[in-house]
N, C-alpha and C positions, 0 to 999 in steps of 0.2 A: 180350605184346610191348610193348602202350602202357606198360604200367604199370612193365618195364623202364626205359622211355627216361626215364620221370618219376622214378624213382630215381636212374637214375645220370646226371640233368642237374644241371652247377653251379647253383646257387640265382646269379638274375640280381639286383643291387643295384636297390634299392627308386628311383624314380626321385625321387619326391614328395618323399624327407630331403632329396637334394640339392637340389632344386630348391626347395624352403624355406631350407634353411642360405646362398644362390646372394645375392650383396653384393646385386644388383639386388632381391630380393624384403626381406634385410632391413632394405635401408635405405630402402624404400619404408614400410616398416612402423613401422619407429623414426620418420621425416620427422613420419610420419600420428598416431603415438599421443602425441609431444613436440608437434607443433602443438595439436591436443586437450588436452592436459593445460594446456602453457601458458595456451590460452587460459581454461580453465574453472576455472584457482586466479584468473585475473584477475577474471573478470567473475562466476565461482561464487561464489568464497570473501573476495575482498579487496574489489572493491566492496559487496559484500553486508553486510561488515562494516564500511565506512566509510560506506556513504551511510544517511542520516535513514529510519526506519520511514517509508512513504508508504502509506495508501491503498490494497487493491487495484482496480484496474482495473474496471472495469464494460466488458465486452465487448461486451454491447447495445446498450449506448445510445453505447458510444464511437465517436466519429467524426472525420476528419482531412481539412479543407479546404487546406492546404495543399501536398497529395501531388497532382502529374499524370497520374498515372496511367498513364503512357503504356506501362510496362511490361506492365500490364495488357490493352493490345491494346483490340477491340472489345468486348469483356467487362465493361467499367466504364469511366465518364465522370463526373467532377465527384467530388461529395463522396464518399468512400470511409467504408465501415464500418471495424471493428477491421482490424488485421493484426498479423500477429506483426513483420513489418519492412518498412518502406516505403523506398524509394527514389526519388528523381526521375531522369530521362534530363536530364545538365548534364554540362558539362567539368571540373566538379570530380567529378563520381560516376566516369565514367572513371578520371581520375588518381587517384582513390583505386582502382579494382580495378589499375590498373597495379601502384599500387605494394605494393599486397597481393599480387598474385600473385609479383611481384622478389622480395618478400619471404622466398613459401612456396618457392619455387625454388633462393633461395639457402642456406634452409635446409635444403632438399634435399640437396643439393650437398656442403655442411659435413656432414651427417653420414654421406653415402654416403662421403666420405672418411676418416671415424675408422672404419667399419666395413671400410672395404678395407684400411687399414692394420692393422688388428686380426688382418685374414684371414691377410695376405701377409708382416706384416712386424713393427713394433714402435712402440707407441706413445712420444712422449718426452713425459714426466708433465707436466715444467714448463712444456708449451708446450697440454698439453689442461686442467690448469689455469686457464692463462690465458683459454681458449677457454671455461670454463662459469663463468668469472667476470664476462664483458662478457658473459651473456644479458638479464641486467636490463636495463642499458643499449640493447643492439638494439631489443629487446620496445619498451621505451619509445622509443626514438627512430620507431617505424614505427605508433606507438599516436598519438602526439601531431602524427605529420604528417600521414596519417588525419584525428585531431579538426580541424587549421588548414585543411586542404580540406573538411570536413563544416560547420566551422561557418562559414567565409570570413573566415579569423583568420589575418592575414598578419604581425604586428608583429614575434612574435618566430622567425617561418621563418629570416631568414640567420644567427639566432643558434644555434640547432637544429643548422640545416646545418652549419657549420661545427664542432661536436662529432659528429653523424652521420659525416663523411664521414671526420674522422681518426679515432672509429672503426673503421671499415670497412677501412680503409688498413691500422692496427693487428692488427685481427680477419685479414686477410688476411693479414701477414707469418705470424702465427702460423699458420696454418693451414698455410701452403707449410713449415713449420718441425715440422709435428707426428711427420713419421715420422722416427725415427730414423736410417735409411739416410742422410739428409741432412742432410749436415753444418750444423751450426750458423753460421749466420754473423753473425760479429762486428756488421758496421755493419747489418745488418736486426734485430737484438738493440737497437742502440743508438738506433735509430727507436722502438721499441717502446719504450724508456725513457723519450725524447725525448717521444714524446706521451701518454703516464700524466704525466710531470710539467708540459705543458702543463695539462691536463686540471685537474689537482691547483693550480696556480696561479691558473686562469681561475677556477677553481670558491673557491680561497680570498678571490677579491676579488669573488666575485659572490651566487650563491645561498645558498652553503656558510655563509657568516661571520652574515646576515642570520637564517635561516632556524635553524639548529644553537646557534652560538656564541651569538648573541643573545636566542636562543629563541621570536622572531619569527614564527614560521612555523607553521603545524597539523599534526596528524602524521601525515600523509600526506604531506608537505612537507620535512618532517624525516626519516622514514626513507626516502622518496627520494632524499636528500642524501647521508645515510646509505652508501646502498648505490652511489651512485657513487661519493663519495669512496672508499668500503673496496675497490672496482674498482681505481679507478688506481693506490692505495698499494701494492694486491698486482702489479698489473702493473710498477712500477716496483725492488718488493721483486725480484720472480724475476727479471725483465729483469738489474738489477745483478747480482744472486750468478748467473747465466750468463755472464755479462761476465767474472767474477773465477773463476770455473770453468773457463772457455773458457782463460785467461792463467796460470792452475795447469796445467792440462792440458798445456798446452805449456814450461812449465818456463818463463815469465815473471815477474819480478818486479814489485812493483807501478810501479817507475820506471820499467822498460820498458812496464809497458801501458800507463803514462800518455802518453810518449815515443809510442806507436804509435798514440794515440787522440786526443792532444793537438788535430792538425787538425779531426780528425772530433767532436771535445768544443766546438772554439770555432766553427765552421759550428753547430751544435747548438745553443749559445746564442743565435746572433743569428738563427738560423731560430722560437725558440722567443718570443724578444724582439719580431720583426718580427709575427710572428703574435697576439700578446698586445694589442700596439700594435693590429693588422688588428682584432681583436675588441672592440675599445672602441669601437670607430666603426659596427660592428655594432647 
């Protein structure tokens, strides 16, 4: 009689595939092995291969008087032995895990959303394109404001800031732009233009022209350049032939997109003009 019932019972679905395949578990997984990898081609592979053969370490005899120790509790006071990473208790140690943590979070975020879209719906290429073209640039913007709080290097922060945050602004239209269910919209398209080609200007009258063109710079320096400039150019590449897809799509001629965008092209100049202006006084 048991062994009736165990025949003729439906086989019950495996709980564990689902609950693996489940957005929450793979985009907890994706978050955790992209942050890991990122950091370990940085600090593995690239600095390893930029910085000067040094010495190794003597573990014994290494010692560091200028650690507080305070993380340490009652457990150690004054001069500390080795450690693999020291920290002091300061207002900048905070602010730097604040903004490491903003960081992991919102990386989170960005990719439990490509993973939900992938589940439920459809991705639009030219818009997740653009999303794995500014990682350099994030990585570095959250790497060097890190270093200006580690080391109490404030000179060039509103200069930072102000490419960070448009950025972010940037990185974020794209992202509310990735599924395809939602409709493309023209003027958050033309933002996205709007600052690839700030970017592309500020950068031609600043590091880009010195560093690159001149060949001024070390090459670390240079393919950092590099790889922004190749950022905005391609942001401003897809950005436009969206614009001009958008205006085919709906049976526009180029006179009428011009005619429909005209306003929103000349606010875009003098927003791009004003801001260029803001960043010289920077």
């Amino acid at each position: 009689m048991r062994g009736d019932l165990l025949e003729g019972a439906s086989p019950q679905p495996v709980r564990w595939r689902s609950w693996i395949k489940s957005p929450k578990v793979l985009g907890f997984a994706s978050s955790a092995l992209f942050l890991v990898l990122v950091n370990y081609l940085h600090f593995g592979v690239i600095l390893k291969t930029w910085s000067p053969q040094k010495p190794p370490v003597d573990r014994d005899s290494c010692t560091c008087s200028c650690w507080d120790t305070i993380f340490k509790g009652t457990y150690q006071m004054g001069v500390s032995g080795y450690k693999h990473m020291y920290f002091n208790i300061t207002p900048q140690a905070l602010k730097m895990w604040i903004l490491t943590v903003f960081t992991i979070l919102m990386v989170h975020e960005c990719i439990c959303s490509i993973i939900r879209i992938v589940l439920t719906s459809k991705l639009r290429l030219s818009m997740l394109l653009l999303l794995f073209a500014v990682i350099h640039s994030h990585y570095y913007s959250w790497w060097v404001l890190w270093g200006y709080y580690n080391d109490d290097f404030y000179a060039q922060w509103p200069h930072q800031m102000f490419f960070t945050l448009t950025e972010l602004v940037s990185t974020v239209l794209v992202v509310w732009q990735l599924d395809e269910a939602t409709p493309l919209s023209r003027r958050m398209t033309l933002v996205i233009a709007d600052i690839a080609l700030l970017h592309i200007l500020a950068g031609g009258i600043d590091q880009f022209v010195l560093n690159v063109i001149f060949q001024r710079g070390e090459r670390h320096q240079v393919l950092r350049d590099l790889a922004f400039m190749s950022s905005d150019i391609i942001y401003l590449i897809v950005a436009c032939a969206e614009l001009a897809r958008l205006s085919c799509g709906n049976g526009m001629t180029l006179s009428l997109l011009w005619e429909s965008l005209k306003q929103d092209l000349l606010y875009s100049a003098l927003l791009i003009s004003a801001l260029l202006v803001f960043l010289s006084f920077l």
